[in-house]
C-alpha positions as protocol buffer text, in pm:
chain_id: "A"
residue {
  index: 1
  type: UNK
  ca { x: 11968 y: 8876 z: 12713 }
}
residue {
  index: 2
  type: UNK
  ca { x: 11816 y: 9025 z: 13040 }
}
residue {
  index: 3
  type: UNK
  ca { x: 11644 y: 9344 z: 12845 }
}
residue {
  index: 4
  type: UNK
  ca { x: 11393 y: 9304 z: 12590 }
}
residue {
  index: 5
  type: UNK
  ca { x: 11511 y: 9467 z: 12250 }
}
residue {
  index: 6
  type: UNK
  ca { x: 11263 y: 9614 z: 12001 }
}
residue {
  index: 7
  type: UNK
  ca { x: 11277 y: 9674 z: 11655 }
}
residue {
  index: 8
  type: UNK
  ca { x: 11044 y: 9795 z: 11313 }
}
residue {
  index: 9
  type: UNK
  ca { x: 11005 y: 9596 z: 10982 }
}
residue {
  index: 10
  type: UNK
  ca { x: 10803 y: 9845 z: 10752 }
}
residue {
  index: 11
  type: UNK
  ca { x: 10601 y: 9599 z: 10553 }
}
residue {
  index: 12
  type: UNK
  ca { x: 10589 y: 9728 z: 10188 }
}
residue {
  index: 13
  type: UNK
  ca { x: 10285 y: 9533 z: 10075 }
}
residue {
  index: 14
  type: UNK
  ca { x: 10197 y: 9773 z: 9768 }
}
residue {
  index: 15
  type: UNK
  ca { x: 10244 y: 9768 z: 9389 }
}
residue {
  index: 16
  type: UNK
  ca { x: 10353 y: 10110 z: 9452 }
}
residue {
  index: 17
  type: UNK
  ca { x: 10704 y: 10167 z: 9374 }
}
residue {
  index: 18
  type: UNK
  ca { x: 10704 y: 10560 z: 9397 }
}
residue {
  index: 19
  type: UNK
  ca { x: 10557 y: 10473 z: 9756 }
}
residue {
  index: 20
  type: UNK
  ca { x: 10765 y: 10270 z: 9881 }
}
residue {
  index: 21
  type: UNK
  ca { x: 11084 y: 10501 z: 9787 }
}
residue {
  index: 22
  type: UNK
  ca { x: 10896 y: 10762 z: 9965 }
}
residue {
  index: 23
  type: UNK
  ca { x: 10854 y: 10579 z: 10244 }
}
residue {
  index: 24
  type: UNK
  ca { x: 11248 y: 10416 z: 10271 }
}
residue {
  index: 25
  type: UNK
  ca { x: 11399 y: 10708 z: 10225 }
}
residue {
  index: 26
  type: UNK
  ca { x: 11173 y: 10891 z: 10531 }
}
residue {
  index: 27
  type: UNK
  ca { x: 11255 y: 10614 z: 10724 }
}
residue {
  index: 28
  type: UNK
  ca { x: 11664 y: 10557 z: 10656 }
}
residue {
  index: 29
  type: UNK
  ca { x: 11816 y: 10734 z: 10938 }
}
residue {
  index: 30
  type: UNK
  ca { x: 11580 y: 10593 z: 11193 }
}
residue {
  index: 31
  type: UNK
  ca { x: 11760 y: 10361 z: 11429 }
}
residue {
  index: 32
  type: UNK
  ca { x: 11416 y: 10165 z: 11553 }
}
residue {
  index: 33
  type: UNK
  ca { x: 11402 y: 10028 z: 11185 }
}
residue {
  index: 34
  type: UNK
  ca { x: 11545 y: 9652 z: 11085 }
}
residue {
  index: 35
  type: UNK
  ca { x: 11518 y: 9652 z: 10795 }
}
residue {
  index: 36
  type: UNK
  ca { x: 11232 y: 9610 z: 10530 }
}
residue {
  index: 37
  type: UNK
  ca { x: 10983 y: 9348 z: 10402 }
}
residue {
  index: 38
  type: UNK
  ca { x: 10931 y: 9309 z: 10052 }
}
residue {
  index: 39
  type: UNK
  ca { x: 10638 y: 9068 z: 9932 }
}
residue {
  index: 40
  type: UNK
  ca { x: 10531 y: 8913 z: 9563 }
}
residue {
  index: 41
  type: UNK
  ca { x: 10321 y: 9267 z: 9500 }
}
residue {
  index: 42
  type: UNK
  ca { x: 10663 y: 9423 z: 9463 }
}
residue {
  index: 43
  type: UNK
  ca { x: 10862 y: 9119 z: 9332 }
}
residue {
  index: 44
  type: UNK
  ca { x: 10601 y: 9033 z: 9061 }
}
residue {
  index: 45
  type: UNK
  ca { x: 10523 y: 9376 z: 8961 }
}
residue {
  index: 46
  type: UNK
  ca { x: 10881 y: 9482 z: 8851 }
}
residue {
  index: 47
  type: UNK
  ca { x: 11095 y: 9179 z: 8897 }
}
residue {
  index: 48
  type: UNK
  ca { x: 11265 y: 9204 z: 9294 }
}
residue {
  index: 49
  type: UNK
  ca { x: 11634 y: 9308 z: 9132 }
}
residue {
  index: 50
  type: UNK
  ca { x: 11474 y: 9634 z: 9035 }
}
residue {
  index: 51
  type: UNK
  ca { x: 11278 y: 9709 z: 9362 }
}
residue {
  index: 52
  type: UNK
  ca { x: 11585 y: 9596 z: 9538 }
}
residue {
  index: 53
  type: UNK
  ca { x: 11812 y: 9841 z: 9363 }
}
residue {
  index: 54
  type: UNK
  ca { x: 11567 y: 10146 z: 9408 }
}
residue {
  index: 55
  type: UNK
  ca { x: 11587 y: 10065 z: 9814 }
}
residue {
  index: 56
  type: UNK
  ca { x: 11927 y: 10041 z: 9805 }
}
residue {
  index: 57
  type: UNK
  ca { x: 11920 y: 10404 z: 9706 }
}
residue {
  index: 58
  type: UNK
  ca { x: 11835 y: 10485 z: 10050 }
}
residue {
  index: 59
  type: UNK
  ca { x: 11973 y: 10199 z: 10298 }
}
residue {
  index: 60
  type: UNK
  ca { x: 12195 y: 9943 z: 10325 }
}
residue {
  index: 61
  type: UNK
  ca { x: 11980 y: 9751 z: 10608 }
}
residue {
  index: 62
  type: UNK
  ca { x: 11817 y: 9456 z: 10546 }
}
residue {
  index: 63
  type: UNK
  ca { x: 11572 y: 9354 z: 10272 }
}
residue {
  index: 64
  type: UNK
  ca { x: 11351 y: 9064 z: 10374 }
}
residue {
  index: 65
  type: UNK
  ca { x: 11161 y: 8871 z: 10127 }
}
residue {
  index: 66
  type: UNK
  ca { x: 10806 y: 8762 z: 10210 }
}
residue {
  index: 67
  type: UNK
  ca { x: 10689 y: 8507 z: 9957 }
}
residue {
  index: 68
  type: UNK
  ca { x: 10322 y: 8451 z: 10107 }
}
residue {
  index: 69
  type: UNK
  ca { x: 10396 y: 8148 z: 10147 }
}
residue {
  index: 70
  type: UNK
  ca { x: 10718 y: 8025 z: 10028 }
}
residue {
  index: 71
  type: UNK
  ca { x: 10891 y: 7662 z: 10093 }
}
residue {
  index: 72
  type: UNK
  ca { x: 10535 y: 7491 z: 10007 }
}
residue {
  index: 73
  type: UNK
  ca { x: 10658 y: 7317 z: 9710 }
}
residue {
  index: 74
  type: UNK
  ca { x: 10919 y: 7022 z: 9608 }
}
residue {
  index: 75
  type: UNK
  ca { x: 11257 y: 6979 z: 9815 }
}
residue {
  index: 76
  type: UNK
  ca { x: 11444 y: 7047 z: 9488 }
}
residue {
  index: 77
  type: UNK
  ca { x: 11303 y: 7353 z: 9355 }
}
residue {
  index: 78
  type: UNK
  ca { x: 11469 y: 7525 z: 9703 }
}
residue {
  index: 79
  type: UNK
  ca { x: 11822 y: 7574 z: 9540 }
}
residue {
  index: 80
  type: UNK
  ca { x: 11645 y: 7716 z: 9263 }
}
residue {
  index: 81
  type: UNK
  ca { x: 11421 y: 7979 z: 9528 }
}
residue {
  index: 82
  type: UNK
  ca { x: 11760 y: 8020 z: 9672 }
}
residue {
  index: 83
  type: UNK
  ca { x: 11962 y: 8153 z: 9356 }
}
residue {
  index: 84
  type: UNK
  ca { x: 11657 y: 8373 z: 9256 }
}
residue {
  index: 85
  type: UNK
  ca { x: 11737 y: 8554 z: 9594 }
}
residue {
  index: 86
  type: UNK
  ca { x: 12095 y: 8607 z: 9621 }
}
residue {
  index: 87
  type: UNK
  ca { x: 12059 y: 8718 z: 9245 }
}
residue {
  index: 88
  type: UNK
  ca { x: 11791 y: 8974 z: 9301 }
}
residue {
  index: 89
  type: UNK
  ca { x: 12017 y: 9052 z: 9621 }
}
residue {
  index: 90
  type: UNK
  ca { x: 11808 y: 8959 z: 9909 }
}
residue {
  index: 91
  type: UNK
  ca { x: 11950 y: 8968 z: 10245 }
}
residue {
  index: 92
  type: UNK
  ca { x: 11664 y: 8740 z: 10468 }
}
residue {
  index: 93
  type: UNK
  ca { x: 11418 y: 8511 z: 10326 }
}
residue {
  index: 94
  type: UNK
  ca { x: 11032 y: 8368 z: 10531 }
}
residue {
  index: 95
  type: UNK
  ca { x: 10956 y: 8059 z: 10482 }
}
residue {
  index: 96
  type: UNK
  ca { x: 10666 y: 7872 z: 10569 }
}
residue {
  index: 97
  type: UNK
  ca { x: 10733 y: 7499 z: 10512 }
}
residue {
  index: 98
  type: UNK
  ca { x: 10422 y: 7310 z: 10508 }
}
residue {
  index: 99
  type: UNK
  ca { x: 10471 y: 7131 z: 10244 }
}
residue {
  index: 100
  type: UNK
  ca { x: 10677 y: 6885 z: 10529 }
}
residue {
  index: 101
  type: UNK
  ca { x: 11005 y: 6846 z: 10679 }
}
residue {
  index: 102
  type: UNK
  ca { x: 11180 y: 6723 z: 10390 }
}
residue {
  index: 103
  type: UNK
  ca { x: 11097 y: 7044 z: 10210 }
}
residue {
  index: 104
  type: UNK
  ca { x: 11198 y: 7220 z: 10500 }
}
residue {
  index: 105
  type: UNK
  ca { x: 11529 y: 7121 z: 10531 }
}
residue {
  index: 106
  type: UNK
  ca { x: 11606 y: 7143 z: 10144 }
}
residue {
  index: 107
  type: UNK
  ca { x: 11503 y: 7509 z: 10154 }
}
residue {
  index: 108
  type: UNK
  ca { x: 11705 y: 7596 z: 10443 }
}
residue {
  index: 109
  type: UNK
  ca { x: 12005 y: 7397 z: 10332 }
}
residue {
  index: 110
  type: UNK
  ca { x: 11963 y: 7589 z: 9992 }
}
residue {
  index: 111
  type: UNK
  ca { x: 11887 y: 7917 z: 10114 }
}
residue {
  index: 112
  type: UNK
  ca { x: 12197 y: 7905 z: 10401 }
}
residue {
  index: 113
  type: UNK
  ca { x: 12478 y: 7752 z: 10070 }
}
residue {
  index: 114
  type: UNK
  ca { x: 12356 y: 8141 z: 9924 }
}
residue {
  index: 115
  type: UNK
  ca { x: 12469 y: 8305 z: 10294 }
}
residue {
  index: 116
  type: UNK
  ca { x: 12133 y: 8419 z: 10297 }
}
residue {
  index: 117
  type: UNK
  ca { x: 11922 y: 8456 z: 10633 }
}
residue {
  index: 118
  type: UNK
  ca { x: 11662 y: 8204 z: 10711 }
}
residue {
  index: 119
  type: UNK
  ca { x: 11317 y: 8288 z: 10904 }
}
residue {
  index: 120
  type: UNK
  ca { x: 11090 y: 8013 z: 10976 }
}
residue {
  index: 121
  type: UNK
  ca { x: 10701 y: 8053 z: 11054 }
}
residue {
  index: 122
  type: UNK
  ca { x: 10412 y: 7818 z: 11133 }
}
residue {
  index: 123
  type: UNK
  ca { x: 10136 y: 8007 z: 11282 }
}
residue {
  index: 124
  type: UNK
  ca { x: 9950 y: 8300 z: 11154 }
}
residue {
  index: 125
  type: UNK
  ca { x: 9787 y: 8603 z: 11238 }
}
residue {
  index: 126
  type: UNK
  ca { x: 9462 y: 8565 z: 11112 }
}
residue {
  index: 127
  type: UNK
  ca { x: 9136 y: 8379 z: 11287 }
}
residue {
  index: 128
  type: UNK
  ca { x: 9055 y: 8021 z: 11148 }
}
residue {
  index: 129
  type: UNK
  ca { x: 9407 y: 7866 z: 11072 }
}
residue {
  index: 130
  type: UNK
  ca { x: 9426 y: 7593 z: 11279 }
}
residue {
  index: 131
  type: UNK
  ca { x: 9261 y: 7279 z: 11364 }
}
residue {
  index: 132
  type: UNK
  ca { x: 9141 y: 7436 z: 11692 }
}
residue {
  index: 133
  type: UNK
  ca { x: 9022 y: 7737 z: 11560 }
}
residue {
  index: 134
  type: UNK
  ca { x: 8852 y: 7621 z: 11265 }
}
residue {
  index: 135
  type: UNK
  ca { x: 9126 y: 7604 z: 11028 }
}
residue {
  index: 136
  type: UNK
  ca { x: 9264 y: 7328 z: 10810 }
}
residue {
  index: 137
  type: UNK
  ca { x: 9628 y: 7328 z: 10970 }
}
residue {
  index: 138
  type: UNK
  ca { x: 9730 y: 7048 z: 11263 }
}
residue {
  index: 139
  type: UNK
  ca { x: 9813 y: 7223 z: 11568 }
}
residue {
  index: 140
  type: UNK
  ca { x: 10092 y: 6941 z: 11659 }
}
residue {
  index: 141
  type: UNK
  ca { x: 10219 y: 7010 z: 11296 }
}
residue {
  index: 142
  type: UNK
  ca { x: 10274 y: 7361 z: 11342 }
}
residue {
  index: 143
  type: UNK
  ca { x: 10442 y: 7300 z: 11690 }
}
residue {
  index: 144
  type: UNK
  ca { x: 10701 y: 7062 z: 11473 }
}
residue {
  index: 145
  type: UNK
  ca { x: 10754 y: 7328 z: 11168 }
}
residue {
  index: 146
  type: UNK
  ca { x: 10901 y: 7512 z: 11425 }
}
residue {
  index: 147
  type: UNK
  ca { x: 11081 y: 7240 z: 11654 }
}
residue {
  index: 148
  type: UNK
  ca { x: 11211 y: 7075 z: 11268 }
}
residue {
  index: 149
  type: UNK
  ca { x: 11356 y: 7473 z: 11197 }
}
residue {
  index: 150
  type: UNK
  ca { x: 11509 y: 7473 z: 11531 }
}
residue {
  index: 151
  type: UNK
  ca { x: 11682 y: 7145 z: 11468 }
}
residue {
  index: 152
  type: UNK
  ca { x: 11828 y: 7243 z: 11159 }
}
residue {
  index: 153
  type: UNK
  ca { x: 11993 y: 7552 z: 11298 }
}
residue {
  index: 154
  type: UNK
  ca { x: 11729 y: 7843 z: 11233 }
}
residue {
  index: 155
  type: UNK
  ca { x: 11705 y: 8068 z: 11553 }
}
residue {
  index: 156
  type: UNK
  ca { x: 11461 y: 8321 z: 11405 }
}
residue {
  index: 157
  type: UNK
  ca { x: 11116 y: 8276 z: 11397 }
}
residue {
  index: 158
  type: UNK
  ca { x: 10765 y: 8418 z: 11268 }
}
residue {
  index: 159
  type: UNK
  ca { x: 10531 y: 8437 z: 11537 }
}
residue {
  index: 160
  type: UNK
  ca { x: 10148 y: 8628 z: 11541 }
}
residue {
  index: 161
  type: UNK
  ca { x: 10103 y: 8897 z: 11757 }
}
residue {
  index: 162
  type: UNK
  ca { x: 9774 y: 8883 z: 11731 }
}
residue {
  index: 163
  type: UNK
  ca { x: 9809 y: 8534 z: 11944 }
}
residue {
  index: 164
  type: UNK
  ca { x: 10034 y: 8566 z: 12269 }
}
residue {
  index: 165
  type: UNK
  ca { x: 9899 y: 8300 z: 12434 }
}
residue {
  index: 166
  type: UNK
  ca { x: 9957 y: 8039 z: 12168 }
}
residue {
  index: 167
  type: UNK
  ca { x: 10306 y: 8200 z: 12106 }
}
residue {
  index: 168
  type: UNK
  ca { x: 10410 y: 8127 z: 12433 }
}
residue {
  index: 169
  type: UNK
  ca { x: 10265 y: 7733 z: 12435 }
}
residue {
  index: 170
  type: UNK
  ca { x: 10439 y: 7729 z: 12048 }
}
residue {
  index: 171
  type: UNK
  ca { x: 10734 y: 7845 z: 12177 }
}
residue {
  index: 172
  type: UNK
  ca { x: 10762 y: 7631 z: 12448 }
}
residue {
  index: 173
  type: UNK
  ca { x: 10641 y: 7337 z: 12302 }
}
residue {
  index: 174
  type: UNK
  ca { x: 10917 y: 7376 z: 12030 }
}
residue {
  index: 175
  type: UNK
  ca { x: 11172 y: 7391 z: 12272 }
}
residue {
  index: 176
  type: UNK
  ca { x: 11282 y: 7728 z: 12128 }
}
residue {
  index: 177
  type: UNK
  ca { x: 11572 y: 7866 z: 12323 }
}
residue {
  index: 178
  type: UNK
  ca { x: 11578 y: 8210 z: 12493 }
}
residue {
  index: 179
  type: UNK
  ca { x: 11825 y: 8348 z: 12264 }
}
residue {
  index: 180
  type: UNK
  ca { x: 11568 y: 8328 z: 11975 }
}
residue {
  index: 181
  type: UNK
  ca { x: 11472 y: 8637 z: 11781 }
}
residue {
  index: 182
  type: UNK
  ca { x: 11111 y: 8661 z: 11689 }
}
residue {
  index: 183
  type: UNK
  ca { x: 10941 y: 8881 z: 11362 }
}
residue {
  index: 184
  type: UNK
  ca { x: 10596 y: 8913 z: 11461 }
}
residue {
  index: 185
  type: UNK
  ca { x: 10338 y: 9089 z: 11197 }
}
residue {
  index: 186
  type: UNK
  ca { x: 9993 y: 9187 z: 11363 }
}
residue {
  index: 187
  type: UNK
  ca { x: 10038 y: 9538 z: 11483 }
}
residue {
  index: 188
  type: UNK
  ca { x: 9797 y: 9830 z: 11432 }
}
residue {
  index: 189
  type: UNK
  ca { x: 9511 y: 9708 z: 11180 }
}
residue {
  index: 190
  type: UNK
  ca { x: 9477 y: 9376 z: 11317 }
}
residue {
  index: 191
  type: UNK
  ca { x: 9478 y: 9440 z: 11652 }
}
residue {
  index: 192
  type: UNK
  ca { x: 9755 y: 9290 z: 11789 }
}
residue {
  index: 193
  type: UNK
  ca { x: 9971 y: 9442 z: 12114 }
}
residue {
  index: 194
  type: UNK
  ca { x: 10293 y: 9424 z: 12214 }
}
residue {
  index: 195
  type: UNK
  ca { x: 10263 y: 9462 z: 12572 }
}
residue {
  index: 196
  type: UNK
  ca { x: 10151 y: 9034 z: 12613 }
}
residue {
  index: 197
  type: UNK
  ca { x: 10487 y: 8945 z: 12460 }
}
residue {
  index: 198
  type: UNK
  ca { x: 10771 y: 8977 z: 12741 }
}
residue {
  index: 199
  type: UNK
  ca { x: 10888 y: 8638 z: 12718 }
}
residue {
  index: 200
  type: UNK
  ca { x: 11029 y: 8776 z: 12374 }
}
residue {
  index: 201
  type: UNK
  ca { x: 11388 y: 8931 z: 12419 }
}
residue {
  index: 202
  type: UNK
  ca { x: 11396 y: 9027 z: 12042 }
}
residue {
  index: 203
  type: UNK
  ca { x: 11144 y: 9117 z: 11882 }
}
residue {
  index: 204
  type: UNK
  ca { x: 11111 y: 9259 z: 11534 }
}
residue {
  index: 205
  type: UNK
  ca { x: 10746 y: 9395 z: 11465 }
}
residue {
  index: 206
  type: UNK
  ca { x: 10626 y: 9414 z: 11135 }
}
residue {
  index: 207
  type: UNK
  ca { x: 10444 y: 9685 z: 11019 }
}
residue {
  index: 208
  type: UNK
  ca { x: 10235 y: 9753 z: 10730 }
}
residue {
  index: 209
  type: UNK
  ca { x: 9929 y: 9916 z: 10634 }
}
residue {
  index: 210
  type: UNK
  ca { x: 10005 y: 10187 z: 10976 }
}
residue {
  index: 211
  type: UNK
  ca { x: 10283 y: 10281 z: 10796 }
}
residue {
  index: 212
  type: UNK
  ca { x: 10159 y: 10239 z: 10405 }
}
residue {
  index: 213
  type: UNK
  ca { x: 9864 y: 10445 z: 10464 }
}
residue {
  index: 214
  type: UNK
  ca { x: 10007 y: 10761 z: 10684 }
}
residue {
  index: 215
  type: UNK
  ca { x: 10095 y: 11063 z: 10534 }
}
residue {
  index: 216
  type: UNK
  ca { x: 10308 y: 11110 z: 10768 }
}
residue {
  index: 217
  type: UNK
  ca { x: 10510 y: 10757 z: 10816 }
}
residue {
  index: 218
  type: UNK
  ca { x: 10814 y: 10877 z: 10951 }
}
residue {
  index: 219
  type: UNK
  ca { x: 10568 y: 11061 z: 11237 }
}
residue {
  index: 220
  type: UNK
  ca { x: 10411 y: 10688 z: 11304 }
}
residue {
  index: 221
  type: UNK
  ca { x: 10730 y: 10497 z: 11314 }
}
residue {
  index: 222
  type: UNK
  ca { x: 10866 y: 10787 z: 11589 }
}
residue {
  index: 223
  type: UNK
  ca { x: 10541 y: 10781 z: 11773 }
}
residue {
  index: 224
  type: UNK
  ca { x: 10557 y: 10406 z: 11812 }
}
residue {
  index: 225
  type: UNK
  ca { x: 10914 y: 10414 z: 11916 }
}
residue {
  index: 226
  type: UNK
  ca { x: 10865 y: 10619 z: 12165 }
}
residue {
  index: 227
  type: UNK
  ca { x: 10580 y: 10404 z: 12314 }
}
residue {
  index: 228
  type: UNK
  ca { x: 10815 y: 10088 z: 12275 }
}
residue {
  index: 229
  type: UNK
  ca { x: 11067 y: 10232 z: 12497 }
}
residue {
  index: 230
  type: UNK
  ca { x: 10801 y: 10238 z: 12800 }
}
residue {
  index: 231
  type: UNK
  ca { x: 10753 y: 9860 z: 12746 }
}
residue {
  index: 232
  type: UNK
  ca { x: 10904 y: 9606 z: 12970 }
}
């Protein structure tokens, strides 16, 4: 893949369901948008077959779901995770497996028996996370989350754009191929910018509160579509 590629996750981080059919049905016909990323506000607050159905309303693209943080519990309960999804009818699932690798590869084996999409993060946006920023994570264990996902098959990825540089070592140091595709929240309230991330080919931003709190969020997605297509 010679040309980078660019896409938009709306993140719909709200307990408002009115909201968020607003804002799917603005944004169906756009072809910048992935799909969309649905988190325990929405899943908790009226059961994820519901808020899946309502979407569907508007778009068959797909529907992401963002447990903050899911895979950090027993290898077994995975097949149970797994069932919840493909009955609620998610399409693409995040996990976060820190609870080790064994974990980790129950929840992916579980999650890929349900044809469902696996994405597999390690590092996070925000300051103090790991070891060598003040944070309670092991740098060399995040490196392996990611290697360990790899290994087991998984070629998409979480990755903070609020952090480039440790991206790139992460990436690198995992041994992630080129032909990776990378979801990367970050953008607009916390700061972080595209334009230090062309060693990404793929790239799926996700985008939240920019988008949650316009009144105008078809306007926002457009405007930053446009400004995509001058990046390298």
């Amino acid at each position: 893949m010679s040309e980078k590629h660019y896409s938009i996750i709306p993140a719909l981080d709200t307990t408002d369901l009115a909201l968020v059919r607003r804002i799917v049905s603005e944004l169906s016909g756009l072809d910048i948008i992935y799909g969309y990323k649905l988190g325990f506000s929405l899943g908790l607050s009226y059961g994820l077959p519901r808020v899946v159905s309502e979407i569907r309303e508007f778009t068959q693209k797909p529907l992401i779901y963002d447990h903050q943080k899911a895979a950090t519990d027993i290898p077994a309960t995975g097949a149970l995770f797994a069932e919840t999804m493909r009955r609620a009818g998610i399409d693409e699932v995040i996990l976060f497996p820190q609870a080790g690798p064994v974990t980790l590869s129950a929840w992916i084996s579980a999650l890929k028996a349900q044809e469902i999409k696996v994405i597999v993060g390690g590092l996070m946006t925000h300051e103090a996370f790991v070891v060598s920023e003040g944070g309670f994570i092991n740098d060399d264990a995040v490196v392996e989350i990611y290697r360990a996902a790899f290994g087991a098959g998984v070629r998409s990825f979480v990755v903070p754009l609020t952090k480039p540089a440790q991206t790139r070592a992460l990436i690198s140091h995992a041994d992630l191929s080129p032909d990776c595709e990378f979801y990367s929240p970050g953008y607009g309230a916390q700061g972080g910018e595209v334009g230090e991330f062309d060693f990404i080919k793929k790239h799926h931003l996700i985008i939240g509160r920019s988008i949650l709190h316009s009144d105008n969020p078809k306007a926002v997605v457009r405007d930053l579509a446009q400004t995509l297509r001058g990046k390298p």
